[in-house]
Each structure stands twice: as structure tokens, then as C-alpha cells.
C-alpha positions as CSV (number, residue, x, y, z in Angstrom):
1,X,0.0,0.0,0.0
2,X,1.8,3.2,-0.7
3,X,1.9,6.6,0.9
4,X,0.1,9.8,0.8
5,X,1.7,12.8,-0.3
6,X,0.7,15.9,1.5
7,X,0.7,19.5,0.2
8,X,1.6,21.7,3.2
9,X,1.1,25.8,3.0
10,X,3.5,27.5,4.9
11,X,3.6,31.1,6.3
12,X,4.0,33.7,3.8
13,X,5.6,36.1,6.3
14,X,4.4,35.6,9.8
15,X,4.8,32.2,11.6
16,X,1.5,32.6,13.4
17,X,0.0,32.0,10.1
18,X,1.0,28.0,9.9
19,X,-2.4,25.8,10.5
20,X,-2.3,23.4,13.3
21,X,-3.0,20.7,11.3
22,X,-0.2,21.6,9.0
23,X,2.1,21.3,11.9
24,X,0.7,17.9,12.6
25,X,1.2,16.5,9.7
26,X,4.4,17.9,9.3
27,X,6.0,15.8,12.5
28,X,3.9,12.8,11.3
29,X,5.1,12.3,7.7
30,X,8.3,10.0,6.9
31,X,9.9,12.8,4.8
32,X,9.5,16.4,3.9
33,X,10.3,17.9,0.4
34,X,10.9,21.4,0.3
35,X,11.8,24.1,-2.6
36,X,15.2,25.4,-0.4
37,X,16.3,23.2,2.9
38,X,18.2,26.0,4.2
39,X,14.6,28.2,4.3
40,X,12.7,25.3,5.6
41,X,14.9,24.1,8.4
42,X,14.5,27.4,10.0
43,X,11.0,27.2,10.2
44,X,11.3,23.3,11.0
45,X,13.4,24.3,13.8
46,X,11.0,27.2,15.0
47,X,8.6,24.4,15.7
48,X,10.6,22.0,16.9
49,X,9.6,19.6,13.6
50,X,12.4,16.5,13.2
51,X,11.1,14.7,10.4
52,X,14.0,14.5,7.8
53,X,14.0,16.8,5.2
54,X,15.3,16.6,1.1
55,X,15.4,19.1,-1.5
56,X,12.8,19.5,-4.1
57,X,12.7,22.3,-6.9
58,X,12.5,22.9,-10.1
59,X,16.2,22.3,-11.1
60,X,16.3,18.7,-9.7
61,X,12.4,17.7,-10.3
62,X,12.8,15.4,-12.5
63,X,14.9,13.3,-10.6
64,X,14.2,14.1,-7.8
65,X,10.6,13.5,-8.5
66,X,11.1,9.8,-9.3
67,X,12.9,9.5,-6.1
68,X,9.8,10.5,-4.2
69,X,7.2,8.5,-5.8
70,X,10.0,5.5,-5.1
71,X,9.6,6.5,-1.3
72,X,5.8,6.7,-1.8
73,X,5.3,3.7,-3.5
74,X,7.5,1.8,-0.5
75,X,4.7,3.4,1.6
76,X,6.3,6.6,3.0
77,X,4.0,9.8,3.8
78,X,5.4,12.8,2.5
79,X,5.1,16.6,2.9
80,X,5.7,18.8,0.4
81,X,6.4,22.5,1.3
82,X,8.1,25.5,-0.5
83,X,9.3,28.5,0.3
84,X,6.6,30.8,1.8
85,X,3.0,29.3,0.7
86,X,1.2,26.5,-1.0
87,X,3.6,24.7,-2.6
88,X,2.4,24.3,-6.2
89,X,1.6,27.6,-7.2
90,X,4.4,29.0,-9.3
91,X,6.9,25.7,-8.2
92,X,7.3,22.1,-9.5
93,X,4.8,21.0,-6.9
94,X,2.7,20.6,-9.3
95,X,4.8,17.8,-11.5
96,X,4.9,15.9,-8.2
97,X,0.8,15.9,-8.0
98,X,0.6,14.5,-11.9
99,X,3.0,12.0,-11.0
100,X,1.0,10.9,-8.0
101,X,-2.0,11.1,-9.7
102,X,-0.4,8.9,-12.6
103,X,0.8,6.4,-10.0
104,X,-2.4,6.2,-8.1
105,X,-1.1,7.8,-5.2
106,X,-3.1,9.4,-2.7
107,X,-2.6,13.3,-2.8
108,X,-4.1,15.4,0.1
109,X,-3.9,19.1,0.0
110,X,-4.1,21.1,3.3
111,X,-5.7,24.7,3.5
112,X,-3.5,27.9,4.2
113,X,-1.7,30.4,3.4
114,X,-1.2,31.7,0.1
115,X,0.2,34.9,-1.5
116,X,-1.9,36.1,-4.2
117,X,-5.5,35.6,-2.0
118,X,-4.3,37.3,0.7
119,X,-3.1,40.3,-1.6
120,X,-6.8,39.9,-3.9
121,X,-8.9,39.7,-1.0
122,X,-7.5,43.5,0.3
123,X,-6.4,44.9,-2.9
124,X,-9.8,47.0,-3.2
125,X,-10.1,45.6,-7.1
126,X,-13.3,43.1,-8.2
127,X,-13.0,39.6,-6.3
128,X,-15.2,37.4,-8.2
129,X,-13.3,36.9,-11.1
130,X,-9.6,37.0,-11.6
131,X,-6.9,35.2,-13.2
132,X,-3.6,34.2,-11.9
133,X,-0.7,34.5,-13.8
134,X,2.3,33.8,-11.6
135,X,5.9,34.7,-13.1
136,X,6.8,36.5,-16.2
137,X,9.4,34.9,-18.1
138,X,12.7,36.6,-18.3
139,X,12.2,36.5,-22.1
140,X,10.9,39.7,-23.6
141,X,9.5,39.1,-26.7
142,X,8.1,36.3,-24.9
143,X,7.0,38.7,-22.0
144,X,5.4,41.0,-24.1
145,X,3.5,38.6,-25.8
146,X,1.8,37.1,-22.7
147,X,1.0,40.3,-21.8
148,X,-0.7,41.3,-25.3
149,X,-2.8,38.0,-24.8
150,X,-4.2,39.8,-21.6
151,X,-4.9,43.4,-23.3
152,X,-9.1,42.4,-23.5
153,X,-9.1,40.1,-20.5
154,X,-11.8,41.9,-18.2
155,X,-10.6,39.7,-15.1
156,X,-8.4,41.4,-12.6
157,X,-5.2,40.3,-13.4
158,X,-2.5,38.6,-10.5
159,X,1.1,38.1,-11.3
160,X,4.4,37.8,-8.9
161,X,7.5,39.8,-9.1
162,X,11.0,40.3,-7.6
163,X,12.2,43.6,-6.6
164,X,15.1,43.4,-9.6
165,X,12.6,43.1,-12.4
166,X,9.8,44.9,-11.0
167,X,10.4,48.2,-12.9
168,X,10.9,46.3,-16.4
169,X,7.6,44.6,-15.9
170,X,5.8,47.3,-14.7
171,X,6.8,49.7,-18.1
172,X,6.2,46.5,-20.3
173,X,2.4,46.3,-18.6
174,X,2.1,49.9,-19.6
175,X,3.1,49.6,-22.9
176,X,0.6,46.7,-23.5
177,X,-2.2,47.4,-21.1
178,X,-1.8,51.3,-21.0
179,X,-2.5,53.4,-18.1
180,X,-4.4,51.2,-15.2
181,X,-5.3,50.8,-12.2
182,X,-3.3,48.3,-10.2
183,X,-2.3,47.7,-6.7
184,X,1.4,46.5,-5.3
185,X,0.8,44.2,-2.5
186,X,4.7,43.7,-0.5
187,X,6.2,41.9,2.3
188,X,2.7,40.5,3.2
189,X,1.6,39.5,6.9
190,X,5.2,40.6,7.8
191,X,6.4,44.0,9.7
192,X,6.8,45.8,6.6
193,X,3.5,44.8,4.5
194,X,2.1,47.5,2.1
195,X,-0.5,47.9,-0.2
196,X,0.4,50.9,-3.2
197,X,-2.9,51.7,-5.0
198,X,-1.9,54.1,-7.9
199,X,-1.9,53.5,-11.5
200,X,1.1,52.2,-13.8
201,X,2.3,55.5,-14.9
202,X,2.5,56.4,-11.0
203,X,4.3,53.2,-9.9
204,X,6.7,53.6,-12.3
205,X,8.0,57.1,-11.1
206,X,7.5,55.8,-7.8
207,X,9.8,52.9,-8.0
208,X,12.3,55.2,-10.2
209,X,13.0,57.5,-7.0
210,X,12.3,54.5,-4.2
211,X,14.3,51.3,-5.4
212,X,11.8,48.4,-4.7
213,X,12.5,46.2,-2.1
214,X,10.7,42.7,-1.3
215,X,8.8,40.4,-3.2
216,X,5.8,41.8,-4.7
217,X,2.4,40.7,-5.6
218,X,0.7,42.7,-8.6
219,X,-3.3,43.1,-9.1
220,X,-4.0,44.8,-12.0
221,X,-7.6,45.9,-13.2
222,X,-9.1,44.4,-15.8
223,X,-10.3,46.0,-19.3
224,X,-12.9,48.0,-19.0
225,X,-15.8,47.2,-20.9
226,X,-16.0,49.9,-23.1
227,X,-12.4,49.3,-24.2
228,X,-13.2,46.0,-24.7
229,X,-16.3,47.7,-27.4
230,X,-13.9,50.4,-28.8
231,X,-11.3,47.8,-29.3
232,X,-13.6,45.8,-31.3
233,X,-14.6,48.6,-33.0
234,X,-11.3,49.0,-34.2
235,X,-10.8,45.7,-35.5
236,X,-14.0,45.9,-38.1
237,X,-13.8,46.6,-41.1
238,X,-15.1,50.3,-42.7
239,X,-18.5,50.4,-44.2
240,X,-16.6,51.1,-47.7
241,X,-14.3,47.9,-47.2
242,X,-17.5,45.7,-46.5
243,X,-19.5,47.5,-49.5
244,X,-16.3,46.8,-52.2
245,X,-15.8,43.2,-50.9
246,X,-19.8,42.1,-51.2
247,X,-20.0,43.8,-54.4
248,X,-17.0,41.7,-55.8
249,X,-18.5,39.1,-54.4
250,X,-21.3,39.6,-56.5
251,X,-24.0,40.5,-53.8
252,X,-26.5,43.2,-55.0
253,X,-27.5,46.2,-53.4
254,X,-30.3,45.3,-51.4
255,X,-28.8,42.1,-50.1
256,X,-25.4,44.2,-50.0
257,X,-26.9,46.6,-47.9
258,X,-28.3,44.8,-45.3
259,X,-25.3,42.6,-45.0
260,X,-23.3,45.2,-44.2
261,X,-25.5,47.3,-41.7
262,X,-26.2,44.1,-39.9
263,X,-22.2,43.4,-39.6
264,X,-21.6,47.1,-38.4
265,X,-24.8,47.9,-37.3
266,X,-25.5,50.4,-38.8
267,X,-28.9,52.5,-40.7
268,X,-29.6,50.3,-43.5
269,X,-30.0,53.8,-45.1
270,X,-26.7,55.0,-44.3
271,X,-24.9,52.3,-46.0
272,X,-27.4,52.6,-49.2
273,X,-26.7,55.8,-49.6
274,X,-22.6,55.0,-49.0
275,X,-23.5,52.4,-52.1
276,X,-24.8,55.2,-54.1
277,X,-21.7,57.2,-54.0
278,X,-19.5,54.2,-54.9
279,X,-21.1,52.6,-57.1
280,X,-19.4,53.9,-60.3
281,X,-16.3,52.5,-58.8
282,X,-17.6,48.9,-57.9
């Protein structure tokens, strides 16, 4: 009978935070996994956990990965934990789940802590539908393009961020999303936590003058609705463009007209009387 592989949130700043059956399970299991030992054996320490401890991240997950579901297999319980919060957002956890699941291993995931909630849930911005998009890559062509792919997406938007590359993602945001809202959520649940609501154009010239410092959580509004209209707008065709393509088409005027007014809707009358003046040149 194999193992169970436990998913174990830990505090995202202060130690308080931990769940007590999180700690439970912690000084149960036959074996922790954690993104960086050197991290987790403080907190291990802090709460006087023993349970031996091996390294798990996304350099070594393949390997490593087939070592654990060895262990689990032979029917060891295992924690998995990362760095600050629930391990599987934005880290390998997640391979180790679809190898379990692929295996038939029991997975449990415990409740807790986790960055971008806790930054969603006080950010001020609309709750009930957001999308989470964890790291940009390093890439900027490839950066830019992710981005571009969120330009119409009316959900508030949730990405991480180190202090080094905040000020390069925050121009790149304004050059594909313009000038929004979005609120800078730092150092949560510890001594230093801040929320910065402002707009792009603001945090830029903010973090120009104040170098940033901490890891950062950005919530960015989504597209207004009327963008999202005037966007499309933008994309259709003109009236004349739709007139000179039916017409080659072969459509006549009547059915021409009404094709076109429903696409763009528009006065049926309008675009007859657009046909009138181009006719000659059809």
C-alpha cells in the first residue's frame, strides 16, 4: 500500500499564520520535500519539527521527482512544502501531483496560506473573477507577448514579481495594457507589508526615485468594458471595405446593404446611400 503525499502551505511572512494541522502532519510524515532546505529548516526548527528533510525544486524535479514516488510507493507519507506558501503555485509541486496522480497515489492538500488571495482579497479591485498568472518569463518578446494576450481580458489580473525586475515589468504592462489601475501588494503578513494603490504611470516614477524592495504581488484591473467595445470597433472593417468586398462578391444592393449594416450595425439607409456614392467604382 503506498503513501500519501501531503501539500503543506507555509507562512508567507508571519509564523502565526501555519495551520495546526499543518504542523501535525508535518512531525507525522516520513519525509519532507521542500523548494530550499536551508529556508525550511528554520521554520522546521521554529517548531521543533524532526522529520527529515530533502530538496525538491525545479532544477532537480525530474529526478528528484522519481525518487519520491520511489519513497511513496514503499509506503512513506510525504510533505511537500516550498518557500513561503502553497507549494504548487508558481513551483514544480505541481509535477509531483501528476506523478502521483499517474501512480495512483493518494494526494491530500491542506488549507492555508497563500500569497496572491491574501493580496486579492485587500487589494480594493473586483474579487469574483480574476486570473492568476504567476511569473513572467525573463524572455521579452516572450514577456510582451503574454501580456498582449491579456490586453481584452476583463478579469483582474495577479502576477508575482521580484524587486530586480519589478520596474521592467511594470513599463512592459504599460506599454501593453496602458494606463491602469493596479495595486502593489509587498512583504505580506510581515512588519513591513504594504499595499500601493496608484496607477502604472504612478508606480513607475514611484519605484524610479524609491528602489523596490521585497517580493511583490501585482493586481492589475481588468479592461474595461468599453475598451473591450472600442477595441472591437477598431478591428472591423469600414462600411466602404465591406461595400467593395460584397459587391466583388457579387451581392446586389439590397442584399449588400443589409449585410453590411447588420455586420456594423448600422442605418440600413446609411450604407445605401454609402453604395450610391461608390457605385461607379464597384
Amino acid at each position: 500500500m503506498s503513501g500519501t503525499l501531503y501539500l503543506c502551505p507555509t507562512p508567507i511572512g508571519n509564523l502565526g499564520d501555519i495551520t495546526i494541522r499543518t504542523l501535525e502532519v508535518l512531525k507525522s510524515v516520513d519525509l519532507i520535500a521542500a523548494e530550499d532546505t536551508r529556508v525550511s529548516q528554520k521554520l522546521l526548527n521554529h517548531f521543533e519539527i524532526k522529520a527529515p528533510l530533502t530538496s525538491y525544486y525545479e532544477h532537480n524535479k525530474r529526478e528528484k521527482g522519481s525518487y519520491l514516488i520511489g519513497k511513496l510507493q514503499e509506503g512513506q507519507n510525504i510533505a511537500v512544502i516550498t518557500d513561503a506558501g502553497m507549494p504548487g503555485i508558481s513551483d514544480p509541486g505541481e509535477d509531483l501531483v501528476k506523478l502521483c496522480i499517474k501512480e495512483g497515489i493518494p494526494v491530500e492538500a491542506l488549507p492555508g496560506p497563500c500569497a496572491f488571495a491574501t493580496a486579492l482579497v485587500a487589494s480594493g479591485l473586483p474579487t469574483g473573477r480574476f486570473a492568476f498568472e504567476g511569473f513572467l518569463t525573463v524572455n521579452k518578446k516572450n514577456r510582451l507577448e503574454h501580456l498582449e494576450s491579456l490586453r481584452q481580458d476583463p478579469r483582474t489580473l495577479i502576477f508575482y514579481e521580484a524587486p530586480h525586475k519589478l520596474l521592467t515589468t511594470l513599463k512592459d504592462m504599460l506599454a501593453a495594457f496602458g494606463n491602469r489601475e493596479i495595486v502593489l501588494a509587498r512583504e505580506l503578513t510581515k512588519r513591513y507589508e504594504e499595499y500601493r494603490r496608484t496607477t502604472l504611470e504612478d508606480a513607475i516614477i514611484y519605484y524610479e526615485e524609491t528602489p523596490p524592495k521585497g517580493e511583490f504581488v501585482l493586481l492589475l484591473a481588468g479592461c474595461d468594458p468599453e475598451e473591450i467595445r472600442q477595441l472591437a470597433i477598431a478591428e472591423l472593417p469600414s462600411a466602404e471595405e465591406l461595400i467593395r468586398r460584397y459587391a466583388k462578391e457579387g451581392l446586389r444592393a439590397k442584399e449588400l446593404t443589409k449585410q453590411v449594416a447588420e455586420e456594423l450595425h448600422l442605418p440600413k439607409r446609411d450604407v445605401y446611400d454609402l453604395y450610391l456614392q461608390l457605385k461607379e467604382s464597384l
